[in-house]
N, C-alpha and C positions, 0 to 999 in steps of 0.2 A: 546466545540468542541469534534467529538467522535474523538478515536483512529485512524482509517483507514482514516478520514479525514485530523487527522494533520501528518500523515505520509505518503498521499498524497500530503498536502502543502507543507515539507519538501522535497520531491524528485522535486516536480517544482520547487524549490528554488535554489536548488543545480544544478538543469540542466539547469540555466538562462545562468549562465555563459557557458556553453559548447556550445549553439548556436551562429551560426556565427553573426559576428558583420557587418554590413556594414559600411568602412570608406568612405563613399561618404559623400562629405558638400554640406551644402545646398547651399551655390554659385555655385556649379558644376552643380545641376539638372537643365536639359531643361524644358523648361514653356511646350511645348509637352508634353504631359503623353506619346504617339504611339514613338515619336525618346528616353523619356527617359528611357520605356521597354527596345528598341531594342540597346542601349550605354549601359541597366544593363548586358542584355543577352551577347554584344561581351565581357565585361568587367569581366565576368564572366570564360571566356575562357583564358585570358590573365592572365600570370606567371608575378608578381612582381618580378624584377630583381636587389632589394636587400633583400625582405624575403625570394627568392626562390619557397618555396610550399605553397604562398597566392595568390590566386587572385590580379589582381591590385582592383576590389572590396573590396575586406575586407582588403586589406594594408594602414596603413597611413602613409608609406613612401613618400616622397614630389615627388619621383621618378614614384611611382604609381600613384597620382595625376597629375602628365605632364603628362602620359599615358589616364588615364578618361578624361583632357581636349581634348589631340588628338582625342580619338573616337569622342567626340561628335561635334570637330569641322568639323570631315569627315563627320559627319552624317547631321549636317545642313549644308553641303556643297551640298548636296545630293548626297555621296557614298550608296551603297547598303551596306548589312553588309559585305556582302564577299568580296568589296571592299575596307571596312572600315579594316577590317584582313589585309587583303593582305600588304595593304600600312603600318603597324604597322609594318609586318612580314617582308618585303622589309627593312624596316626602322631598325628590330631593332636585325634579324635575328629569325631563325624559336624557339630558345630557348625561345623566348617570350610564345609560348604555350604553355599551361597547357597538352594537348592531342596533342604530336607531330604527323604530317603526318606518315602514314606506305608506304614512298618511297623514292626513291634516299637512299643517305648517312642513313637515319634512317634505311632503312629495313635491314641493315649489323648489326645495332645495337640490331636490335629486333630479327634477327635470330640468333645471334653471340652464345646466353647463351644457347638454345637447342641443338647447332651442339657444343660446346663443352661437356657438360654432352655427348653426344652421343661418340663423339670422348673417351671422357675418360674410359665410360663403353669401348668402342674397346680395350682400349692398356690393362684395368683392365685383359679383357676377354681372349685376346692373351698371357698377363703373366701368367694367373694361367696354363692356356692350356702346355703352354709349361715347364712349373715348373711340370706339371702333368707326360707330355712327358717325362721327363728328371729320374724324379724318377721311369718310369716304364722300362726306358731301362737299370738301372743301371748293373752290373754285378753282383750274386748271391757270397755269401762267398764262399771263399774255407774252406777246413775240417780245415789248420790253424785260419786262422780266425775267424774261426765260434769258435773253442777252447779257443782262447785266448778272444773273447766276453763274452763265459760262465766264464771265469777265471774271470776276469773283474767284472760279474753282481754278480757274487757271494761275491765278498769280500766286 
C-alpha cells in the first residue's frame, strides 16, 4: 500500500466515528419507504428532550423512541407532516424543535441579544462622553497650585 493511500485510509477511519449515527430500530421503520422518508425528514427536526442538542433521530433515549413511534403513527394515520409537527409541538411544547419558530415569545428571545449589545454600546458611549465633558470643564490651577505641583514633581 502507497503512502497517500494509507493515510487516506486512516483519515476515513478516524472520521467513521464523527458521522452521525441513526438510532432508529428496525421495529420502528415503516414497510413504506415514501411515510418512512417523510417520519426520517420530521424526526430530524425534532429536539431529544433528554439529550437536548440530538435529534430524536440519532438519540437512543427511550424518550426519543416514544417520539419516532408518534411521528409515524401520525403519519399512518394520514397526518401531513405539518400536521405530524404540529400535534408533537401541541403535545410537547415548541422546545421540542431543533429550529424554534421566529415569533410570539421567541422573537423577544432572538432580538433580546442585539438590543442589548446595542444598549450597552449607548451607556459605554454616554460614559466616556461625559467623563470627556467633565475633564474639559475642569478649572485651570492657580499660580499656588500650579507651585506646589512643581514642588511635588520634582522631589
Amino acid at each position: 500500500m502507497t503512502r497517500p493511500a494509507a493515510v487516506a485510509m486512516a483519515v476515513a477511519v478516524a472520521l467513521v466515528p464523527a458521522a452521525p449515527a441513526s438510532a432508529v430500530q428496525p421495529d420502528e421503520v415503516l414497510a413504506d419507504p415514501v411515510l418512512e422518508a417523510r417520519a426520517r425528514e420530521i424526526s430530524g427536526e425534532l429536539r431529544c428532550l433528554v439529550c437536548r442538542n440530538e435529534s430524536i433521530d440519532e438519540s437512543n433515549a427511550p424518550l426519543a423512541r416514544d417520539l419516532r413511534l408518534l411521528v409515524r403513527e401520525r403519519l399512518v394515520a394520514g397526518d401531513s407532516d405539518a400536521e405530524a409537527l404540529a400535534y408533537i409541538v401541541e403535545r410537547y411544547g415548541e422546545y421540542v424543535l431543533l429550529r424554534p419558530t421566529l415569533g410570539g415569545a421567541n422573537l423577544l428571545l432572538w432580538i433580546a441579544g442585539p438590543l442589548m449589545l446595542i444598549a450597552g454600546g449607548a451607556v459605554a458611549f454616554t460614559y466616556v462622553r461625559r467623563r470627556r465633558s467633565a475633564e474639559d470643564t475642569a478649572a485651570p490651577l492657580t499660580a499656588d497650585e500650579r507651585k506646589r505641583l512643581d514642588e511635588i514633581l520634582r522631589s
